[in-house]
C-alpha positions in Angstrom: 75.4 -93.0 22.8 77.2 -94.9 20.0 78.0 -98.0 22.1 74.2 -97.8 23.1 73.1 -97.9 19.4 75.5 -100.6 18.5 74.1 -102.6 21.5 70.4 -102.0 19.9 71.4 -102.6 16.4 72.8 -106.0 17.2 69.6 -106.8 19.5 67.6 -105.8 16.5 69.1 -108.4 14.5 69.0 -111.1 16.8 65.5 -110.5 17.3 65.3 -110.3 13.6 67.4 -113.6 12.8 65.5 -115.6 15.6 61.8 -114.6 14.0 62.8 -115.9 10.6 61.2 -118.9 9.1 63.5 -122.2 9.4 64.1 -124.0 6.2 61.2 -127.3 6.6 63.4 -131.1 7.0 62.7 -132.4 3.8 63.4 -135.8 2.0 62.7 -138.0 -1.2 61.9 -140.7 -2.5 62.2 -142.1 -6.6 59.8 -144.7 -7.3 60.9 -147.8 -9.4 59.0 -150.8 -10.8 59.8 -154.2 -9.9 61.3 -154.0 -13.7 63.1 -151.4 -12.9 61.1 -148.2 -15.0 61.2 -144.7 -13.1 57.4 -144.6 -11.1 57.7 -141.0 -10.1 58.5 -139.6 -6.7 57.7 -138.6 -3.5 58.9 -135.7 -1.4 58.5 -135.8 2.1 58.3 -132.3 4.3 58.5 -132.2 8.3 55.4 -129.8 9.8 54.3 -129.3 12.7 51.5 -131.5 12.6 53.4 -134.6 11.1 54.9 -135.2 7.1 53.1 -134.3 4.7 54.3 -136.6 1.7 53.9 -135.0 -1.9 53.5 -138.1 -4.7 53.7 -137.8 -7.9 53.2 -141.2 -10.0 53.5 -142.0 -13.5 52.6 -145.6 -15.5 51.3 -147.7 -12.8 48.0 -149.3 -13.7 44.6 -147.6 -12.5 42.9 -148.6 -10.1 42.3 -148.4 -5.9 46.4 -149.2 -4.6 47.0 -149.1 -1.5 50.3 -146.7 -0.1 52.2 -147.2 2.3 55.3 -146.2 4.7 57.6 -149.6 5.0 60.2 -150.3 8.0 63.5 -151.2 5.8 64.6 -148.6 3.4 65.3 -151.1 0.9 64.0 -151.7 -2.9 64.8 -155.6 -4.1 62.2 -156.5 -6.8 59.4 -158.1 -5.6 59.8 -155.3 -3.1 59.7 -157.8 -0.1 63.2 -156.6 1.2 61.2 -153.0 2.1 59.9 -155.4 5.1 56.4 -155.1 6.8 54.4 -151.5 7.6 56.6 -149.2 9.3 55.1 -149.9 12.5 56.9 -148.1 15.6 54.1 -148.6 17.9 53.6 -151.9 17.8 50.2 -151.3 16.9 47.7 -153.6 14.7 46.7 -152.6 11.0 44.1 -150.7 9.5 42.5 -147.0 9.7 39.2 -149.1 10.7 40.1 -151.0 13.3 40.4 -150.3 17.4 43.8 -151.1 17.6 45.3 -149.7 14.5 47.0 -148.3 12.9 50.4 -148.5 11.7 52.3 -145.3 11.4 53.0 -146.4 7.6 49.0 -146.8 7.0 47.9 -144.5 4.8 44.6 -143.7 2.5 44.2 -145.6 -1.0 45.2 -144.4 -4.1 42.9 -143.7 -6.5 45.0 -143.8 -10.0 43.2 -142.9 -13.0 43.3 -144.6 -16.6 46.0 -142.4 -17.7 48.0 -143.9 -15.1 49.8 -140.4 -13.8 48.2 -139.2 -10.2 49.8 -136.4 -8.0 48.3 -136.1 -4.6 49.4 -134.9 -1.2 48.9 -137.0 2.1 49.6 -136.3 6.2 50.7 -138.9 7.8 50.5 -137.5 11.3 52.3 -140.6 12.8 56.2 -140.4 11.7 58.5 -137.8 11.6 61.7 -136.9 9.8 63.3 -135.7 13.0 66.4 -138.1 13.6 66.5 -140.3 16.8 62.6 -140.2 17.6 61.1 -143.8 18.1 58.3 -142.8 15.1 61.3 -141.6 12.8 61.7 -142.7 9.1 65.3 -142.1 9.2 65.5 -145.4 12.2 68.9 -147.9 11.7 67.3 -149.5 8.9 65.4 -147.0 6.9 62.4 -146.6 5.3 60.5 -147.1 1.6 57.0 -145.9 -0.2 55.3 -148.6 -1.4 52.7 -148.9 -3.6 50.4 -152.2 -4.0 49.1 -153.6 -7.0 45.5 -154.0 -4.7 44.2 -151.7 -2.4 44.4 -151.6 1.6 41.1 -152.8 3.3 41.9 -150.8 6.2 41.3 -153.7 8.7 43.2 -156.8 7.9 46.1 -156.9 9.7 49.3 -157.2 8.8 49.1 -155.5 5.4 45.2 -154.5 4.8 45.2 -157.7 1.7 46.7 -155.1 -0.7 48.3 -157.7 -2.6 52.1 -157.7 -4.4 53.9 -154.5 -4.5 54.5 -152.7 -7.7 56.4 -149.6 -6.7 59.0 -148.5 -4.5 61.2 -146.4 -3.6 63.7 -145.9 -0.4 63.1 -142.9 1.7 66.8 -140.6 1.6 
């Protein structure tokens, strides 16, 4: 009778370990200034449904930017090193267009006069998740930017959003 209730007992807890939520994949990024002044940050969460990418901004000028994911996870004022749109499909750019869009399109920004915005956006197109073709964590990384203009959803490559006044590498 003991060994039986020993046997249950240790069932129970599997059952009880295995139905336990899992800690969500998580990473960040610090947004800088091409002058290099702290421009908030984003957070980044794995769900089921894609990454949902929490940003918080501070001092940037107000306005419609446009906000994207990059392919290089690299910073170098003017920002050019962060490469094109992450782009793992090959696809063309823009939200409004047949054949777009990147994985790195995203909605505009709408930042208000005080200059400080937090906002949350799904980007159901990448994932955290190591060694998937649509991952952010690829051989060369990935960075948020943020564009002094904002995205016109159609033009391809980069939506005529202009110079790129924010970034920050995806870790």
């Amino acid at each position: 009778m003991r060994a039986s209730l020993r046997l249950f007992g240790l069932t129970a807890l599997a059952l009880a370990a295995a139905t336990l939520p899992t800690q969500a994949q998580t990473a960040t990024a610090s947004l800088k200034t091409a002058d290099g002044k702290d421009a908030g940050s984003v957070t980044l969460t794995q769900t089921p449904g894609g990454v949902l990418l929490s940003l918080a901004v501070k001092g940037l000028p107000a306005g419609e930017h446009a906000f994207h994911i990059h392919a290089v996870g690299k910073c170098e004022a003017p920002f050019t090193s962060a490469g094109g749109h992450f782009n793992s499909a090959s696809k063309k750019h823009g939200m409004m267009v047949m054949e777009g869009a990147h994985a790195g399109d995203m909605p505009n920004l709408h930042i208000p006069a005080s200059g400080e915005l937090a906002v949350e956006v799904m980007n159901t197109a990448v994932t955290l998740e190591k060694d998937k073709p649509n991952s952010v964590f690829d051989a060369d990384g990935s960075a948020v930017v943020i564009h002094a203009g904002k995205d016109d959803y159609k033009t391809d490559p980069t939506g005529g959003a202009g110079d790129r006044i924010a970034c920050g590498v995806v870790q």
